[in-house]
C-alpha positions in Angstrom: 179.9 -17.4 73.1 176.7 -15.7 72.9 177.4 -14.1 69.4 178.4 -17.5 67.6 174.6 -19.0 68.5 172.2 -18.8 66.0 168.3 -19.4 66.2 166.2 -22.2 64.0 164.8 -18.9 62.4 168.0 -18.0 61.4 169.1 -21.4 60.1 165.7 -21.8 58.8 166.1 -18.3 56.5 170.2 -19.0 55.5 168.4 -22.5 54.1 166.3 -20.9 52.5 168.3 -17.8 51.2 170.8 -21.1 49.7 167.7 -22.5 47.8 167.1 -19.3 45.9 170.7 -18.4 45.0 170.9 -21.9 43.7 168.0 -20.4 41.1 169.8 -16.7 41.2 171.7 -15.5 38.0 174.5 -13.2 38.8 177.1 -12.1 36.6 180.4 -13.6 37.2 183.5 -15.7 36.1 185.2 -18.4 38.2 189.3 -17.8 37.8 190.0 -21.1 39.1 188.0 -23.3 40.9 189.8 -26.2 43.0 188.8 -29.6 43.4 186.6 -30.8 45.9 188.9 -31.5 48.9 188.0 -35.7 48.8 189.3 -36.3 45.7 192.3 -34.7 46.7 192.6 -37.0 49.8 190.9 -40.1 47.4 193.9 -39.5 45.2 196.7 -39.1 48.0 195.5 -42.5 49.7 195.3 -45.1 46.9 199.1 -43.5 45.8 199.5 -44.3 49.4 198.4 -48.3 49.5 200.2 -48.6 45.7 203.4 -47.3 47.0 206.0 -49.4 48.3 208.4 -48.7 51.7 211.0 -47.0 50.9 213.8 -45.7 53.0 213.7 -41.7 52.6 216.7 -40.2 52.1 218.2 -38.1 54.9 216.5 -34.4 54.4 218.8 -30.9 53.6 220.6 -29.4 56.0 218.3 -26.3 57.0 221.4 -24.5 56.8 222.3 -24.5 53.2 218.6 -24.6 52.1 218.0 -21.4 54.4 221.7 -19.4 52.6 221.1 -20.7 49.2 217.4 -18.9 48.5 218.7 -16.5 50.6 221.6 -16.1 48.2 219.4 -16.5 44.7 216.8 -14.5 45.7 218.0 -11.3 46.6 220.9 -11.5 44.1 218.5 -11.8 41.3 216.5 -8.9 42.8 219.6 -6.9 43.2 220.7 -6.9 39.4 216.9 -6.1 38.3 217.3 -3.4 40.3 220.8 -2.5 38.7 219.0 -2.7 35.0 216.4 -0.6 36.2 218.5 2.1 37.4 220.5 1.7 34.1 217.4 2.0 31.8 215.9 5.1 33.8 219.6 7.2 33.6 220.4 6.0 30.2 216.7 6.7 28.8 216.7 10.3 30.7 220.1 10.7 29.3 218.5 10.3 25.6 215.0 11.9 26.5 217.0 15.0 27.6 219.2 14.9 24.2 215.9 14.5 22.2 214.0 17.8 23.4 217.2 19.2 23.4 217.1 18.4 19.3 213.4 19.6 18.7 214.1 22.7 20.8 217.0 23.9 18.6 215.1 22.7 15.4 211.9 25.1 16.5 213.8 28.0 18.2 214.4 29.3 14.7 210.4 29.5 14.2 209.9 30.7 17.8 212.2 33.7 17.3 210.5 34.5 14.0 207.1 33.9 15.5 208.0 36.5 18.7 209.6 38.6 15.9 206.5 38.8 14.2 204.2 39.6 17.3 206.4 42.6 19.0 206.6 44.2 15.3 202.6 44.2 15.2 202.0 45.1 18.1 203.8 48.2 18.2 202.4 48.8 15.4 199.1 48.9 16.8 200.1 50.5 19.9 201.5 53.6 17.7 198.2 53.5 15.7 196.0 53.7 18.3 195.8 54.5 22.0 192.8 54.0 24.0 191.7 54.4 27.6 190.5 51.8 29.7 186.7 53.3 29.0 186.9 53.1 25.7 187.8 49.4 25.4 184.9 49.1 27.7 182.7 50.3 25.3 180.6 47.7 23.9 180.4 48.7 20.1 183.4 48.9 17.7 185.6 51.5 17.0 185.1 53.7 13.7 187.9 52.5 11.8 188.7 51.2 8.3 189.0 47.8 7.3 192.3 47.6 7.4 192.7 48.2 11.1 190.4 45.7 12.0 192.4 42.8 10.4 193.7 40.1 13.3 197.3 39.5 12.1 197.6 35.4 11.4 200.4 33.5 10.8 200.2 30.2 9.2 202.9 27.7 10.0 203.4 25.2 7.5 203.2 21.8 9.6 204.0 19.9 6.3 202.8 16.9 9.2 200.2 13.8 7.9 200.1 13.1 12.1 199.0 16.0 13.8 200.6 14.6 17.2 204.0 15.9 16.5 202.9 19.2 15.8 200.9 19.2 19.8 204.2 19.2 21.2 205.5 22.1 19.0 202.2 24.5 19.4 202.9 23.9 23.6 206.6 24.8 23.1 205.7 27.6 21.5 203.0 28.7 23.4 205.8 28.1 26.5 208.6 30.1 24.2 205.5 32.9 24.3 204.7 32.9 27.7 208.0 33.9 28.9 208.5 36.7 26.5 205.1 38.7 28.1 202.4 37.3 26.0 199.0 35.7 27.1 198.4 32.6 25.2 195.6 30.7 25.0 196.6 27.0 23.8 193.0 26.0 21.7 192.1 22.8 19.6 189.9 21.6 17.2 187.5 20.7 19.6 186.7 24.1 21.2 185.5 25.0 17.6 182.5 21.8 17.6 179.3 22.4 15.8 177.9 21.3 19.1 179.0 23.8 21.4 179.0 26.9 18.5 181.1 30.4 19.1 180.1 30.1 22.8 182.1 27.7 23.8 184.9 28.7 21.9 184.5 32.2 23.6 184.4 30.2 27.2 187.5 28.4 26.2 189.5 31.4 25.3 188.5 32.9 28.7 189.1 29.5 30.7 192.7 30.2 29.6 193.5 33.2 30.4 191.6 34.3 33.5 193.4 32.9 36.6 190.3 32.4 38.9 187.2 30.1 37.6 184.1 31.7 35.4 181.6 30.6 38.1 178.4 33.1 37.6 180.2 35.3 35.2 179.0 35.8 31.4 181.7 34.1 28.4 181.9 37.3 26.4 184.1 39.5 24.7 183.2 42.3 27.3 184.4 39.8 29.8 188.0 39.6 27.8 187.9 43.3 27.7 187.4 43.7 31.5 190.1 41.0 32.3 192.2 43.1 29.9 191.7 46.8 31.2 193.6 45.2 34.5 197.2 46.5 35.4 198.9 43.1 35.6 197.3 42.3 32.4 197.5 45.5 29.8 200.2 46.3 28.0 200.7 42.5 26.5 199.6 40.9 23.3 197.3 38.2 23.7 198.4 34.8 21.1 195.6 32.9 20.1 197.2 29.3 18.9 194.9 27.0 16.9 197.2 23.2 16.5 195.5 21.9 13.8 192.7 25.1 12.1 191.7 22.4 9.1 189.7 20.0 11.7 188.2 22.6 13.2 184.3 23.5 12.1 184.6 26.0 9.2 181.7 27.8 10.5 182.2 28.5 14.0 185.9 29.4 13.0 184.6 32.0 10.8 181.7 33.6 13.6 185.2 33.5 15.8 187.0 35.4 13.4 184.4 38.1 12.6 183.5 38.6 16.4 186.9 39.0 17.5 187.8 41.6 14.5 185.5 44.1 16.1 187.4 43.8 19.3 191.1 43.9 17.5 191.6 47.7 17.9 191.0 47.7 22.0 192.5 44.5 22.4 195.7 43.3 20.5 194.7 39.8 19.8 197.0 37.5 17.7 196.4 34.5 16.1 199.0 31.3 14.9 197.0 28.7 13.3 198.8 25.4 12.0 198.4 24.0 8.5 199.3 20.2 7.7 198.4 19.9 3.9 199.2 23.2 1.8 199.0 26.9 2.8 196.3 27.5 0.6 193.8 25.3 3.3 192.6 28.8 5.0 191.6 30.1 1.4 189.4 26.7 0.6 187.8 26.4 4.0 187.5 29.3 5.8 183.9 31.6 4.8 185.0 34.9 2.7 183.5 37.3 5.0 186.2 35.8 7.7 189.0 35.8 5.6 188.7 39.5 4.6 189.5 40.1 8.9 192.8 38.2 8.6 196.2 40.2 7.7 198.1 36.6 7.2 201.4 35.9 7.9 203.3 32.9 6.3 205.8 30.7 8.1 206.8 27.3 7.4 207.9 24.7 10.5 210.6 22.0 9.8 210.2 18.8 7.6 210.1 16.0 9.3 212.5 13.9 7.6 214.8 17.2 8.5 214.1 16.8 13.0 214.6 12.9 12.2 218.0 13.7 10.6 218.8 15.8 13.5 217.3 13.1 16.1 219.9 10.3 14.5 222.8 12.4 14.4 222.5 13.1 18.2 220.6 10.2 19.5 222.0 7.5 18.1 225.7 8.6 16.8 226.8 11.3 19.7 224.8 8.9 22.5 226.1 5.7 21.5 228.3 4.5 23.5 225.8 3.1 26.8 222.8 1.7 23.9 223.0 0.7 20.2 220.7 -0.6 18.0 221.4 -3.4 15.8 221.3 -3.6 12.2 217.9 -5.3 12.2 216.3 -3.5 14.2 217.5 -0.5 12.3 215.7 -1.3 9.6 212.8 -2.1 11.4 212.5 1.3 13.0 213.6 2.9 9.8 210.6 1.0 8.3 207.8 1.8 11.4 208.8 5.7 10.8 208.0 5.9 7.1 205.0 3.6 7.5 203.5 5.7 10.0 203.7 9.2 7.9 206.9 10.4 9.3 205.8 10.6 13.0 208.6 11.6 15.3 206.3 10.5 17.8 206.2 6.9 17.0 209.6 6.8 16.2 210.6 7.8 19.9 208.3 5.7 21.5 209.7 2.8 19.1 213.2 3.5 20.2 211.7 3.6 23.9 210.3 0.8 24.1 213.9 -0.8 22.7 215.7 0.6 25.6 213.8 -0.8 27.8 213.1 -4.6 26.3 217.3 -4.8 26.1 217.5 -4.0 30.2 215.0 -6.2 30.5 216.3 -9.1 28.8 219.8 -9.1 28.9 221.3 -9.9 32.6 224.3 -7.9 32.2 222.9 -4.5 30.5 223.8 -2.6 33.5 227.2 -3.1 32.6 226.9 -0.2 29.9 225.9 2.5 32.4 229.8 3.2 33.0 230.1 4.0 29.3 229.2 7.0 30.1 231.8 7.8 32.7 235.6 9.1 31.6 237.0 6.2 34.2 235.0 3.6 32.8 237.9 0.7 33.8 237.8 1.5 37.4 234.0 1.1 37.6 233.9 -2.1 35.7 236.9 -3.6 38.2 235.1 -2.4 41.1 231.6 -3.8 39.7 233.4 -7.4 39.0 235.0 -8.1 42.4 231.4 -8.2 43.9 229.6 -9.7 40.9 229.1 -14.0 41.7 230.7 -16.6 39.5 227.4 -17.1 37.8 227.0 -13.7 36.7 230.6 -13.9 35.4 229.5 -16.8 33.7 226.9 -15.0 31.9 229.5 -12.3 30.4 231.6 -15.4 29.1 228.3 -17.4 27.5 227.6 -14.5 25.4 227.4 -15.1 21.7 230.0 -13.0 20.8 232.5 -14.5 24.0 232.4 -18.2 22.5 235.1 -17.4 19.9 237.0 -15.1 22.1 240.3 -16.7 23.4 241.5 -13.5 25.3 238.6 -13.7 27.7 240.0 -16.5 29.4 241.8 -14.5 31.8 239.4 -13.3 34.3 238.1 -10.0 35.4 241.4 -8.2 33.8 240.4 -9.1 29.8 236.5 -8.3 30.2 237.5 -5.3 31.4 240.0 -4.3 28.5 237.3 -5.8 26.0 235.0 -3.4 27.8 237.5 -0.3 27.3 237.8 -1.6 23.7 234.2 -2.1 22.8 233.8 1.9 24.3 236.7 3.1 22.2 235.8 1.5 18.9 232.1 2.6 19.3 233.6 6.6 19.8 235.6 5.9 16.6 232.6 4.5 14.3 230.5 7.3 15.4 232.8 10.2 14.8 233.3 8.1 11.2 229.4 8.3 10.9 229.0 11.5 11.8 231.6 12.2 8.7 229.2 10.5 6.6 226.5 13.3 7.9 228.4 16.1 6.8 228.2 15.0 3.3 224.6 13.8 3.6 224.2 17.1 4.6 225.4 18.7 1.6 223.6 16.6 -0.9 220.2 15.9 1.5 220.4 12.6 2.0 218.6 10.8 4.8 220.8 10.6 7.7 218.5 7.0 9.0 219.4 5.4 5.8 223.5 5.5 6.6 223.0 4.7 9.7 221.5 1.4 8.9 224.1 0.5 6.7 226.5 1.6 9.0 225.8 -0.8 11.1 225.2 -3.9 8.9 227.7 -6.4 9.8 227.8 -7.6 6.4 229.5 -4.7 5.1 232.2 -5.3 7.5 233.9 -9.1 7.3 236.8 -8.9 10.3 238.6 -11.4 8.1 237.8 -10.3 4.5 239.7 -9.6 1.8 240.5 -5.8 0.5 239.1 -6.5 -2.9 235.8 -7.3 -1.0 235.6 -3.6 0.4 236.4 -2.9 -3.2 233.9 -4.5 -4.8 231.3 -3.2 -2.1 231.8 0.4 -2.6 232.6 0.5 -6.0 229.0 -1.4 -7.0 226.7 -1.4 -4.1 226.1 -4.2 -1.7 223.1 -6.6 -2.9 222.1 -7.3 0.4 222.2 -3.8 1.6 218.9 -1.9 2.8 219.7 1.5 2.0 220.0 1.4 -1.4 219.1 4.0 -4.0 216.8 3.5 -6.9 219.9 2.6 -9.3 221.0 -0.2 -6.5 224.2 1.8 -5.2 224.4 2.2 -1.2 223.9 5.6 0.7 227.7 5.1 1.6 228.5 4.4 -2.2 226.8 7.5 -2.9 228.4 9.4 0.0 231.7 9.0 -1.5 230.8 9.9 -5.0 229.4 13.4 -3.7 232.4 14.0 -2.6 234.2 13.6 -5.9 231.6 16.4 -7.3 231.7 18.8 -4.6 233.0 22.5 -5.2 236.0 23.9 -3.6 234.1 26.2 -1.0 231.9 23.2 -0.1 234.9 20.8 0.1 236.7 23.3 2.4 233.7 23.5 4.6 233.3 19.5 5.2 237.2 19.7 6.0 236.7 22.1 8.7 233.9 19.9 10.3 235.5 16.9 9.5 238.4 18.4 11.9 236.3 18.5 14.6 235.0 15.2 14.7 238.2 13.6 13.8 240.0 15.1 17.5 240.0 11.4 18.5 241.4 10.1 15.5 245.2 11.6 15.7 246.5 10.1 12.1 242.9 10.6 10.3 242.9 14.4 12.1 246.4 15.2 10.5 246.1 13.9 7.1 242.7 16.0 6.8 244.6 18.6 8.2 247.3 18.2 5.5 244.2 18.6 2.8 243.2 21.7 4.4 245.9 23.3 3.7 246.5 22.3 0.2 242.9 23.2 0.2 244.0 27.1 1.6 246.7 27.5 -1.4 244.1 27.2 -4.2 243.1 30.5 -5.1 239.7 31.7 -4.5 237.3 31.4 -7.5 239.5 28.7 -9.1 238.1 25.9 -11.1 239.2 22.4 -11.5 240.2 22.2 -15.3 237.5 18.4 -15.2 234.1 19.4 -15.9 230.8 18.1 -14.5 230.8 16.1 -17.5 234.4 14.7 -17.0 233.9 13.9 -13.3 230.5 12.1 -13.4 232.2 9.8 -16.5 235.4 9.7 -14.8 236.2 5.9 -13.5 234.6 5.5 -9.8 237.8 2.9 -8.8 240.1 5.6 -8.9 239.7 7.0 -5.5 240.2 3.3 -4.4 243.2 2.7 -5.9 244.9 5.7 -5.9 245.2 7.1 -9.1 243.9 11.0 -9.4 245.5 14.3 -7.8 242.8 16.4 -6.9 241.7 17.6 -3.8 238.2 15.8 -4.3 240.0 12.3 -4.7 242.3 12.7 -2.1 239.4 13.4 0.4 237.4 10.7 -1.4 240.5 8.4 -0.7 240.9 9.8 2.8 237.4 8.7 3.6 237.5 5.2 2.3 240.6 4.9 4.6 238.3 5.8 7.3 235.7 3.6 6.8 238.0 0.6 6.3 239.6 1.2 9.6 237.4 3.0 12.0 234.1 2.0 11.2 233.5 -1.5 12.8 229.9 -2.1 12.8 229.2 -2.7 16.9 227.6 -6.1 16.3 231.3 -7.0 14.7 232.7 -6.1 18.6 233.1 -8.4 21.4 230.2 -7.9 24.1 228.4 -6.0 21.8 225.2 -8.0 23.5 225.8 -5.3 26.6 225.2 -2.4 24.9 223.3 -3.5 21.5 220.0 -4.4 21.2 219.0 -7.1 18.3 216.2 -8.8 19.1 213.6 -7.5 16.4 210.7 -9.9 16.6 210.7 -8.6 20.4 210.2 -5.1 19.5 208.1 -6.2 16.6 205.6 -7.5 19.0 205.3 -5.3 21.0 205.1 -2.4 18.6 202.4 -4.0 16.5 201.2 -7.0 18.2 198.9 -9.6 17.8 196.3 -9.6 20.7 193.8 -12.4 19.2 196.9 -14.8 19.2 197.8 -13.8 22.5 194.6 -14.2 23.7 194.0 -17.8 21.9 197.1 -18.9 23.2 196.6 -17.7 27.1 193.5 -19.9 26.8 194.7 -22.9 25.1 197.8 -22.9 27.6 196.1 -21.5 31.0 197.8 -24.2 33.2 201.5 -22.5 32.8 199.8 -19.3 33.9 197.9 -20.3 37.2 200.5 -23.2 38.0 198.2 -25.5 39.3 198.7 -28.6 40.2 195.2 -30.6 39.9 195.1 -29.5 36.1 196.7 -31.2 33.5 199.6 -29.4 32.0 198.7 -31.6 28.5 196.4 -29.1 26.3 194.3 -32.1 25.4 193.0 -32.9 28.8 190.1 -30.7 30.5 189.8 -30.4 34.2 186.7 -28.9 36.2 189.1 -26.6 38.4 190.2 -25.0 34.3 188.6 -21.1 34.1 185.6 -21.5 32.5 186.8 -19.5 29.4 189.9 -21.7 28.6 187.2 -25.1 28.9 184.8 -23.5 26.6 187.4 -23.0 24.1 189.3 -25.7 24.2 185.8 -27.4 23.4 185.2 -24.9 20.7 188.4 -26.9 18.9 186.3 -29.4 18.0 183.6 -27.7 15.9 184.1 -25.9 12.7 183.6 -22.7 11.4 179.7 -23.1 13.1 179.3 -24.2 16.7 176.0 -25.9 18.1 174.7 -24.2 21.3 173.4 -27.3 22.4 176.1 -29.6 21.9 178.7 -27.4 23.4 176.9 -26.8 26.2 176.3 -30.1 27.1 180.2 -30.8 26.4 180.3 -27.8 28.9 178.4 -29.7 31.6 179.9 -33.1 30.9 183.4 -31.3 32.3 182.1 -30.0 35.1 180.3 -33.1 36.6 182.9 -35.5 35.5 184.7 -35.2 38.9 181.6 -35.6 40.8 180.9 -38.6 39.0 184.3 -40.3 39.1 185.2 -40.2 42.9 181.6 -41.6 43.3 182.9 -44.8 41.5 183.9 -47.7 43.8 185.8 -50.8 42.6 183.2 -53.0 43.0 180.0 -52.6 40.5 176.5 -51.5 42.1 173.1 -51.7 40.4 172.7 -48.5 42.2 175.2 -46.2 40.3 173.4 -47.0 36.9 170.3 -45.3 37.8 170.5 -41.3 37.2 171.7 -39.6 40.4 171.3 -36.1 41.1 173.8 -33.3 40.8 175.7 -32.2 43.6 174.4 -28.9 45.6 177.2 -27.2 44.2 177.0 -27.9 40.4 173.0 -27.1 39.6 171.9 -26.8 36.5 170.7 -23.3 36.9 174.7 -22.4 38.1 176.0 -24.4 34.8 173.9 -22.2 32.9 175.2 -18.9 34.4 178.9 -20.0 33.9 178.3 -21.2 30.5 176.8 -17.6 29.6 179.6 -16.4 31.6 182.3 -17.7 29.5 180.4 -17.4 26.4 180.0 -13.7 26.7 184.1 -12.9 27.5 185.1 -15.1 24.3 182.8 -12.6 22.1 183.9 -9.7 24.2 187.9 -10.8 23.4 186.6 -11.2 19.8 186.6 -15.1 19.4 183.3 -15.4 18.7 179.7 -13.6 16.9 176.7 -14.2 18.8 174.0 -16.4 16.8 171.8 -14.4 14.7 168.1 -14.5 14.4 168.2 -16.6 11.2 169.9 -19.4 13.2 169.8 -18.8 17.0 170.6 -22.0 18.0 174.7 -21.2 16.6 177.0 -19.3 17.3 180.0 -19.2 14.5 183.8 -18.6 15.0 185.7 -16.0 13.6 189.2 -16.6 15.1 191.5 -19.9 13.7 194.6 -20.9 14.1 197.4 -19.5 15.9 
């Protein structure tokens, strides 16, 4: 008891201390501030004396209450769990297949790139042989000019974004690493004006020594020392430079010239990446530097070439457990070309895709069996424990409403299922067709894919002479159209019909292997192989260039025309008519396929100012209060400060008064205070000017109002008021 007593000192000196923080400015924000606890009960008594007797109806059984949130509760967090797991096997499943892609792109460059190193080096090891004294000597070796160039190789990034090209140099310095090189991984920031050729020396040495540089000197006698080790001789050491045209010309050149003096006792390498042309180095680089490079030239792949690969086995091959729609198609198709060809933002874009469709749709997780060979089995097993009311959500799709056959139960969703897999395995071995021509004639692999899956170019119900009309002149609406208005499919079929016999021969081949599915397709372009095999080598078709490019483009439609370039022309038109259902065409396509563009949309490119605007205007359906007003008109004292100032700011123009907003401010705040004072019956008393309550000072209204001030220009709603008018601040944010 003796510790909850308190002296009259004590009580004396917490008085006081209240007094002063009354008068104390402190920087802070009130999130929500209640109201006062008798206006509460106020409230809650006169609905008391207003409200009539009524008999209450008899209360829930505890029971069912208890089992039914029971029931919801977990069953809701059980399928988020479900789409989680389904997003984080699916998205590895693609990750894995997409540095599978760039590694086979790059391992071309990384075996001419080790090619290039072993060949110099023994050269230089056959040149010259030293002891470990000598390459502790400190001054250069008496040789000629030759001898003391670094070899350089300049790959060709051919990259406006040098964030792709980050990833490559760290493959590659990976690819290195295990074929006994040192490497030393270096940017455009260890050659700074600031820090000069001695902290570019420091970095080089951070990277290769093992143990820390604590007390010893960053110089190239260091690097020698480190060299002259056993575990460390013997090796070439691979000095990779990302991005050499943002690095400081200057300190690049000391670099160059300090390290050629060293290049006889220690084998030093460099790869240095170009973006824009390979003459850069020439432009940039100080003449006395260039004269110490023997340069090498190699040349990295185009990015429109890794995003052909990165469609082809993304989203063709790995198809079947996530789609994209047509829309969003587009949409990505459009974000990669806007942002210069970055691979980077175009995997991120296709990311964040995945992982808004598990988010949103219910039953996503559904399209993890896709993956597996007894897909039937797993989707009867996952629908015996599955509640009616997540049954009910496979039937409310948008593509279920028309579908009579579902009306059998668990038995037809699951053939629907096996159907939706097997027609997706069919369209893609159909696209990937298409690729092999593309291929040939270097078309973009992104633009056939979006028109592969428009649903427009595929009516379930049309006509033939539709399909006709389509590929003989070009859809109107399509988006991957040339410059003459014909379609990338269009176009597909017309190389064919120009193709030579060798190339011809060679699509059938692959064509065979992507047709193993397809048993009638596989044997007819089996049947063209082999009239293929009978032409004799070196023969011509009699038709010219000039004969075939005039000849009529209906006639692989129809029929008419005998040689082996119609007939394959023909036999691809058959496929596309048959096999190559667009997936938003399909029946619980909503499982697999994601559509929602303005989603993706936003949260690729965003709009943070309206976000912002709008969390302020509509605060109450974010804190869920109860004593504010869920009307946007109507301001309550217990509102964040922020969302009442702006609210206010509504009212004024382009040009707010300090003054008048402030006292709007205050009005807000008090008006609670002043309304539970209020009794029903008039008092002379209550027009005379009271004071304000303990809690809402004028020194405190003053620190919330700067408070709230201050976050709107920080979130970028406002500009503070100048000295030419300091009494106003002015707005720079309208509308929504």
């Amino acid at each position: 008891m003796a510790k909850h007593q308190s002296s009259p000192q004590s009580a004396s000196s917490q008085g006081a201390n209240s007094q002063d923080a009354n008068h104390t400015l402190e920087p802070f924000f009130v999130l929500h501030k209640a109201q006062p606890q008798a206006t509460v009960v106020e409230k809650v008594s006169k609905s008391r004396k207003g409200r009539k007797k009524r008999i209450e109806s008899s209360p829930k059984s505890p029971e069912k209450s208890k089992r039914t949130t029971s029931d919801e509760q977990p069953s809701n967090t059980l399928y988020e769990q479900w789409r989680f797991k389904a997003f984080n096997e699916i998205w590895s499943l693609i990750q894995s297949s997409i540095e599978g892609v760039l590694r086979d792109i790059n391992l071309k460059l990384f075996n001419e790139v080790l090619q290039w190193i072993e060949d110099s080096f023994s050269e230089i090891k056959s040149n010259v042989k030293l002891s470990s004294s000598e390459i502790l000597q400190p001054y250069p070796l008496l040789a000629d000019t030759l001898c003391r160039k670094i070899p350089t190789a300049f790959v060709l990034t051919k990259n406006a974004e040098f964030v792709d090209d980050i990833q490559t140099f760290c493959d590659l310095g990976s690819h290195l690493k295990a074929n006994r090189c040192h490497v030393a991984n270096m940017s455009a920031l260890d050659f700074s004006l600031k820090f000069g050729i001695g902290g570019s020396v420091r970095s080089l040495l951070r990277q290769l020594h093992s143990e820390p540089l604590d007390g010893k000197i960053a110089d190239m006698l260091t690097l020698a020392k480190w060299y002259c080790e056993e575990e460390n001789n013997d090796k070439p050491i691979v000095v990779m430079i990302d991005d050499m045209e943002c690095c400081n010309a200057d300190v690049l050149g000391n670099f160059i010239t300090m390290l050629s003096e060293w290049v006889m006792k220690i084998p030093i390498f460099f790869i240095m990446g170009v973006a824009t042309t390979i003459e850069a180095p020439k432009n940039m680089l100080p003449s006395d530097a260039l004269q110490h490079l023997n340069p090498c030239k190699l040349t990295l792949g185009t990015p429109s070439d890794r995003m052909n690969s990165l469609v082809e086995s993304v989203l063709v091959e790995v198809c079947y457990c996530f789609s994209l729609g047509h829309e969003v198609s587009v949409f990505l198709r459009n974000y990669f070309l806007r942002h210069d060809g970055t691979i980077t933002s175009f995997i991120s874009a296709l990311k964040l895709a995945c992982s808004k469709h598990f988010s949103l749709e219910s039953v996503s997780f559904l399209g993890l069996y896709m993956l597996d060979q007894d897909s039937e089995e797993r989707w009867s097993e996952k629908f015996v424990y599955l509640p009616e009311s997540m049954k009910r959500c496979v039937l409310n799709l948008h593509s279920c409403k028309s579908e009579k056959n579902l009306q059998g139960g668990v038995g037809s969703i699951v053939q629907q299922l096996s159907d939706l897999k097997a027609s997706q395995r069919f369209w893609s071995s159909v696209v990937l067709c298409l690729f092999e021509v593309a291929r040939y004639s270097k078309m973009q692999f992104l633009d056939i894919f979006c028109e592969a899956t428009d649903p427009k170019m595929y009516c379930m119900n049309g006509s033939e002479n539709s399909l006709k009309k389509h590929f003989r002149c070009g859809d109107k609406n399509s988006t991957a159209r040339s410059s003459s208005g014909v379609g990338s499919i269009t176009r597909v079929i017309h190389t064919i019909r120009e193709m030579p016999v060798a190339a011809l021969s060679n699509l059938l081949d692959k064509w065979n292997n992507h047709t193993e599915e397809m048993t009638e397709i596989n044997e007819e372009v089996k049947k063209l192989q082999s009239v293929l095999a009978s032409v004799d080598e070196g023969k011509v078709y009699e038709e010219n260039l000039h004969n075939i490019r005039n000849r009529k483009s209906v006639s692989f439609i129809s029929g008419k025309g005998n040689s082996a370039n119609e007939k394959v022309a023909m036999l691809l038109d058959a496929m596309i008519r048959k096999y190559m259902k667009p997936l938003e065409c399909m029946t619980l396509h909503e499982i697999i396929c994601f559509r929602d563009v303005d989603v993706l949309q936003s949260g690729l490119i965003g709009d943070p100012r309206k976000t912002i605007q709008l969390d302020l205007l509509k605060c109450h359906s974010y804190l869920s209060c109860s004593c504010c007003s869920s009307d946007a008109k109507n301001l309550s004292p217990s509102m964040h400060d922020t969302s009442i100032m702006y609210k206010l700011a509504q009212e004024f123009g382009d040009v707010i008064n300090l003054y008048e907003w402030y006292q709007s401010f205050k009005t807000v705040l008090t008006s609670s205070s002043q309304t539970s004072r209020k009794k029903g019956r008039p008092s002379p008393a209550s027009k005379k000017a009271k004071p304000l309550p303990p809690s809402e000072t004028e020194a405190l209204i003053q620190a919330r109002f700067c408070g709230a001030v201050t976050e709107l220009q920080i979130s970028g709603l406002l500009r503070m008021p100048t000295k030419r008018r300091p009494n106003f601040i002015q707005r720079i944010a309208f509308g929504l």
